[in-house]
N, C-alpha and C positions, 0 to 999 in steps of 0.2 A: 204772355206768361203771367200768372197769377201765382202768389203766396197768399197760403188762408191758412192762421194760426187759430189754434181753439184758444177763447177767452179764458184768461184768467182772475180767476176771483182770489182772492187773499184771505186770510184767516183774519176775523172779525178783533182779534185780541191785538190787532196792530192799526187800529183806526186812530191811537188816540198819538201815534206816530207818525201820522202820515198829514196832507194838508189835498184834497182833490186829485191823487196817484197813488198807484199802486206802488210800495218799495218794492226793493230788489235790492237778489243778493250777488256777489259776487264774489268764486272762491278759485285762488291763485293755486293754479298745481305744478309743481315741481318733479320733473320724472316718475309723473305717476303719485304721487303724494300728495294733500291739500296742503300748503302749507299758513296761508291768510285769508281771512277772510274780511267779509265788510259789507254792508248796508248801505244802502243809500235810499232817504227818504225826500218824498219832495216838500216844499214850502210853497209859500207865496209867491214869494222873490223867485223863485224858479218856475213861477207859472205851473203850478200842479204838476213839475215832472221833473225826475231823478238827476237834472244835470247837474255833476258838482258846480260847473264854471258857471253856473245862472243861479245858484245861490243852493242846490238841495242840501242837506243835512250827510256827510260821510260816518258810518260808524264802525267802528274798526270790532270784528267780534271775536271772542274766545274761540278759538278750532276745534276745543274738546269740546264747549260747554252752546256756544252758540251764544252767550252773553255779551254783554254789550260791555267795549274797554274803554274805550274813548270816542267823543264825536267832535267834527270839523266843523264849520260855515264859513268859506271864503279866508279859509284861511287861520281861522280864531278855533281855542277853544270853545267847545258850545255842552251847554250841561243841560237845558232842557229845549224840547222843539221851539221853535220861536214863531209860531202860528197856534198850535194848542196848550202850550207851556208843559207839555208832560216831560217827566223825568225821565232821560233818558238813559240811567246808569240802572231805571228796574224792566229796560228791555231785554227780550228773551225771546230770540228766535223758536215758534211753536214746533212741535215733532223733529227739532236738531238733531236727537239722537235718532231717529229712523232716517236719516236720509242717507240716499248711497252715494 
């Protein structure tokens, strides 16, 4: 048995977020409802890839807006990536308002 996902490519306006992985998002539903959402970007420390527990970046985002509230690293406050140094209080999930 074989699983074949079609690749995903990411929106170019999130490069300066990321460190060799794709983010992702993830959005918590409650009976049907979004109710949180969040980011997750990779770093170094996590070996290019999304694990919180290996170091990736957590960003907690706005439900309406898709903005960026707060971000995590192991634990800490973290205000800019810590691979590219971009501020990550001017992230903004692209096409947040079209998604279903």
């Amino acid at each position: 048995m074989a699983v074949i996902e079609t690749l995903i490519n990411f929106d170019e306006s999130l490069m300066d977020y990321t460190y060799e992985g794709v983010p992702d998002i993830r959005v918590i539903v409650f009976k049907g409802y979004p109710v949180m959402a969040m980011m997750r970007l990779s770093t170094a420390a996590s070996d290019g890839k999304a694990n919180l527990h290996q170091g990736a970046v957590g960003v907690g985002l706005n439900i309406a807006t898709g903005a960026a509230l707060r971000a995590v690293q192991f634990d800490r406050p973290c205000f800019s990536h810590p691979d590219t140094g971009h501020d990550l209080a001017s992230l903004v999930v692209p096409q947040w308002e079209n998604a279903a």
